[in-house]
Residue, then its C-alpha position, 0 to 999 in steps of 0.5 A: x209916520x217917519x220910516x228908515x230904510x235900510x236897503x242896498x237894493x236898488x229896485x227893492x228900495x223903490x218898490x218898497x218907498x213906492x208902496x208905503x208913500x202910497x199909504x201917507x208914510x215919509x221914507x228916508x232911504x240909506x243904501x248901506x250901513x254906515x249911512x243907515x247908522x248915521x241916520x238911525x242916529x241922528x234922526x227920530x224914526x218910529x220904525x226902522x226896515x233893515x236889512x241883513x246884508x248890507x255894504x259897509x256895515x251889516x244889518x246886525x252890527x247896525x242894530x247892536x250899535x243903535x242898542x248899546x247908543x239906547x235908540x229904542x227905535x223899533x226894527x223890522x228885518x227884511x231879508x234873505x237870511x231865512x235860517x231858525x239861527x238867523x232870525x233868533x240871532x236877529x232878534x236877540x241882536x234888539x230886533x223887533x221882527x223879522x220879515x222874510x224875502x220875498x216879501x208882500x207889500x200889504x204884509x210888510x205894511x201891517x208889521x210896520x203898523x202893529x210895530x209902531x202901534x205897540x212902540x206907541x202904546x209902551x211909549x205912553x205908559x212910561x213917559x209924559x210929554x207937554x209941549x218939548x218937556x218930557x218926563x221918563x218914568x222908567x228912569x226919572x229923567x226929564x229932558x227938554x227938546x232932548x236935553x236933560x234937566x237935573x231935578x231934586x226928588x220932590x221936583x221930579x214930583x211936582x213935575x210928574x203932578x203937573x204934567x199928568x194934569x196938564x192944561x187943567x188948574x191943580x189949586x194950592x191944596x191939590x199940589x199939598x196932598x199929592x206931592x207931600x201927602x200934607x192934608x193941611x194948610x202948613x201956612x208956608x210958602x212950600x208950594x210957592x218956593x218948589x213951583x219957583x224952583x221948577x218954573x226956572x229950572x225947565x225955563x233955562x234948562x236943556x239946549x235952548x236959550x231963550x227961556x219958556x213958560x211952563x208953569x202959569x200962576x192962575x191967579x186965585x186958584x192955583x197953577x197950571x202947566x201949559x201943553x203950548x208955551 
């Protein structure tokens, strides 16, 4: 697991990368809020520790400014602001929860894990992933290493199709019924042609150069997609 804390305190900050180090966990540490912004950024974090009063930026306007960007990164509050207001307000703001100063150690590990758990668990109902492709269910959005690649309706189906079964063989047949809903050999190349569309598509698409492949041809029984290229 990848932290970011956001702490200005510099003893607080120790104690708390002391504690959670321990326990196998990476933390990356930001004394204020524009560099917690910065990072929260430009970096992928399953969980975010923030604080409330931070220099430079609060913990608030940090947060509003990472949800208005979509960083869904789940946010744990670790604060003095202890007021009924302060932790609606903190939530409301796009936090995830909201742990009060003083603080256990061994509670705040167990909210950091129940976050990530439950992050993990909405994150794998709606997104499929194989190797750097990965497809937003909510959305219809496929990327490649973070980079979007624009698809036609049945793409995105046969995409979907092949990614649900990754790294097994779909025959010829399979790809008719579930993607067109065709219970019959239309003897036409409707399945070659999309595979051919799809297969340059996610080879060139997103921000890396060289081209990949994704969509193996098994010879004599019908395609794959393969989850290492």
């Amino acid at each position: 697991m990848r932290v970011l804390l956001v702490e200005d305190d510099v003893e607080t900050a120790s104690y708390i990368a002391e504690g959670l180090r321990a326990h196998g966990i990476s933390v990356d540490h930001a004394a204020d809020g524009e560099l917690g912004l910065s990072r929260a950024m430009s970096s992928d974090y399953q969980a975010i520790i923030l604080d409330r009063l931070l220099p430079g930026r609060d913990g608030l306007s940090l947060l509003k400014t990472l949800r208005a960007a979509s960083v869904k990164t789940p946010v744990l509050y670790l604060t003095a602001m202890d007021g009924l207001n302060d932790r609606v307000e903190g939530l409301e703001a796009g936090g995830d929860d909201y742990l009060i100063k003083p603080f256990f150690l061994v509670e705040l590990l167990a909210r950091l894990k129940a976050l990530v758990r439950r992050a993990e668990d909405t994150q794998a109902q709606t997104r499929l992933r194989a190797a750097d492709i990965e497809l937003d269910l909510l959305h219809r959005r496929v990327t490649r290493g973070g980079s979007e690649i624009p698809l036609l309706p049945q793409e995105y189906k046969l995409l979907e199709y092949l990614l649900r079964n990754a790294g097994s063989v779909v025959t010829r047949s399979m790809l008719l019924e579930r993607v067109w809903g065709i219970h019959f050999d239309p003897q036409t190349s409707l399945v070659e042609s999309h595979i051919s569309r799809l297969r340059a598509k996610l080879a060139h698409g997103g921000a890396h150069g060289a081209p990949t492949e994704y969509i193996r041809t098994i010879r004599g029984s019908g395609y794959m997609f393969v989850a290492r290229p």
